[in-house]
N, C-alpha and C positions, 0 to 999 in steps of 0.2 A: 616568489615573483613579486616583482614589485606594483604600486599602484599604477594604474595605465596614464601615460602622459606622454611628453614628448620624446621620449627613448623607454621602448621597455624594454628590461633587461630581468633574464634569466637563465634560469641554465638544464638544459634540457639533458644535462648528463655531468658525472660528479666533478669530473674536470675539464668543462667545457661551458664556457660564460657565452651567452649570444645577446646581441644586443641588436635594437633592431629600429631603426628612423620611424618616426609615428605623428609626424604630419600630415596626413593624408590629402586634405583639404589645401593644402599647399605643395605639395608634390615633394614634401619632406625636404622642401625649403629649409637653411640653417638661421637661427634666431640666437637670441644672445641663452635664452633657455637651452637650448638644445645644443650648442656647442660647449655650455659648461656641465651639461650632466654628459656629453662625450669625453670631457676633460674628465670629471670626478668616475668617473669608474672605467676609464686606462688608468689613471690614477692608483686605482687599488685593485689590480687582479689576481685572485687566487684561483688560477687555476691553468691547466696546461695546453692548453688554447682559446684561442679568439673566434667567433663567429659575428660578423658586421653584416646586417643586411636592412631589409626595409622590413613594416609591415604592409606595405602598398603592395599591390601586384602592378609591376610594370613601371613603377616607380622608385628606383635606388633615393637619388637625391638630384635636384633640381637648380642646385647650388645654393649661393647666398639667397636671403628675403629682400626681394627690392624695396617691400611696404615697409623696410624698416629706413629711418632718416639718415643721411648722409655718414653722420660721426658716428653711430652706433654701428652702420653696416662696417665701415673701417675696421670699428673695435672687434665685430664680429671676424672678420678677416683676417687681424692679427694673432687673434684667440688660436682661429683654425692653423695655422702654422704653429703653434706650443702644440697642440694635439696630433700632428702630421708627426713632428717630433718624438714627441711619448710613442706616437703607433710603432716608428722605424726602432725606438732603442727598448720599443719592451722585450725581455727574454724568452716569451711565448710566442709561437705563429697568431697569425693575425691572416684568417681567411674571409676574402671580401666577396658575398653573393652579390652579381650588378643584373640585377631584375629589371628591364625598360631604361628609362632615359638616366645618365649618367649624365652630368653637367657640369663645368668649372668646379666649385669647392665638392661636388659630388664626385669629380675623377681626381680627385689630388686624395680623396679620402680611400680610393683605388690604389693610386699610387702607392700612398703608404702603405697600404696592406702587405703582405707577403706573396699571397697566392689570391689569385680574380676566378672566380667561377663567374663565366655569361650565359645566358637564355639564350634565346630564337630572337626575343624583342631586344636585348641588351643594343643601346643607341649610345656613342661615347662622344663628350663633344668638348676640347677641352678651351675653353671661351677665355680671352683675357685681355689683349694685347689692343681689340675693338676699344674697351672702355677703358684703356690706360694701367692695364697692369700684366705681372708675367702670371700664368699660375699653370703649374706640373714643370714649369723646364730644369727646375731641380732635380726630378726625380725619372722623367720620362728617357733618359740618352741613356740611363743604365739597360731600360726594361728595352727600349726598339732601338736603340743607335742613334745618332744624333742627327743625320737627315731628316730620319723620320720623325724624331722629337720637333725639327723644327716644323716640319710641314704641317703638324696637329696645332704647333703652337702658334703661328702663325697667318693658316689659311683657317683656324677654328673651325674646319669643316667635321661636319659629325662622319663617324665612322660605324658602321653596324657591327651585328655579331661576328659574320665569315671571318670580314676585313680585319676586327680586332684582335681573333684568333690568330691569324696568318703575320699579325700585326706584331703580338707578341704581349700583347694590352691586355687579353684574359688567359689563363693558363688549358682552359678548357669552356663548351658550352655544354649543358647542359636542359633535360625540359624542363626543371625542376632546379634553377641554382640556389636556393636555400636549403635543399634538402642537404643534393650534393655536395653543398658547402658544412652541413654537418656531420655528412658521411667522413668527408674529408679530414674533416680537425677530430674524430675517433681514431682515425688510422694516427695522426702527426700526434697525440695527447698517448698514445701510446710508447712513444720516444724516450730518451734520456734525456730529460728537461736541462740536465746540464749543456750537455752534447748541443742540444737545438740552440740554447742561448748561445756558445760561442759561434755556429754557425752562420747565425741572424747580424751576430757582432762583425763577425769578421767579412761579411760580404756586405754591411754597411761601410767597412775601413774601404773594403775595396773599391766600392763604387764611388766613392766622396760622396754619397747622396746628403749628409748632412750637413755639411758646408756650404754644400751649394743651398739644401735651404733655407739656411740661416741669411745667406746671402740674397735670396728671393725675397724673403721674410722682410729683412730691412730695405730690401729697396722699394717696395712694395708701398711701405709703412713712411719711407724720407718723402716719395714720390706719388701718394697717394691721389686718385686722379678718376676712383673710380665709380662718381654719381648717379645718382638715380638716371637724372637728365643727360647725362651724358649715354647713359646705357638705353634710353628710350629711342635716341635719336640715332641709334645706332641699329642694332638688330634685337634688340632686348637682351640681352644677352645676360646671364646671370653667372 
């Protein structure tokens, strides 16, 4: 295990890597730290699943850090779209536990995952279009339809556990979604890691989710719009 900081990362079984948000203090808000130790280890996974979760209870991620300055949160922004990327073209499943409140770069980091275990508290909210940016509609019309991708995107209204279930947002709830989410990536680490990767490939072809985020990614980035001040006078919205 590593030393404790803003992502610990370990692995609680021999082929099975867990990584876990560790901002507490900020609701596992993303920083320019913590989205580059999310980059550097998708970066290098050896092993035959993914576990993403929080160390907070009730806390997934919160999204971006407002306390960070206008160009740096950008850069942060940018960043998380390279790692959104990494997550959809790794050849491992990638199982996301959403513990409590899930929020703008907190539900795109849903998005990318494979399979969503939710709680009882699981709250999904996916914020962007308030403070001048798009964020999920890349990836949201594969998982709910595009109605409903727009109506999350759009009306950024938060949606709870039942709704998100019913929704198509988590795959299941659970009382326990970090456990379940480890349960989960034993049964999928048991697979033919060949097998799983074309899988993973071939229902990325199928959906275009990668094009479409490259396509988010840059407009996002030509059109950037999404300030501090501007998100205070809005709903806070992160």
């Amino acid at each position: 295990m590593n030393e404790p900081g803003e992502l610990l990362v370990d692995r609680p079984a021999q082929d099975i890597l867990r990584l876990r948000l560790n901002r507490p203090d900020r609701l596992n808000a993303i920083d320019m730290p913590l989205v580059n130790a999310l980059l550097a280890a998708f970066d290098d996974v050896e092993a035959r699943a993914v576990v993403l979760g929080s160390s907070t209870p009730k806390a997934f991620c919160s999204g971006a850090d407002l306390d960070l300055e206008d160009e740096e949160r950008a850069r942060v922004s940018d960043l998380l779209y390279e790692l959104y990327e990494e997550m959809v073209k790794l050849p491992v499943p990638v199982v996301v536990a959403l513990d409590g409140h899930v929020v703008g770069g907190g539900a795109q980091l849903a998005v990318a995952g494979d399979l969503r275990i939710g709680g009882p508290d699981t709250k999904i909210r996916v914020a962007g279009p308030g403070h001048g940016l798009a964020v999920a509609a890349w990836g949201l019309p594969s998982l709910i339809g595009r109605g409903r991708a727009l109506d999350l995107c759009l009306t950024m209204r938060t949606v709870g556990a039942e709704e998100a279930l019913a929704l198509g947002l988590v795959d299941r709830i659970e009382a326990e979604p970090g456990e379940a989410a480890l349960d989960l990536a034993s049964e999928l680490a048991r697979l033919d890691p060949a097998a799983v990767g074309r899988v993973k490939r071939v229902v990325s072809v199928a959906s275009g989710s990668l094009d479409a985020l490259r396509e988010e990614r840059m407009g996002n980035k030509e059109h950037w719009s999404g300030s501090v001040a501007a998100l205070r006078r809005g709903q806070g919205d992160k």
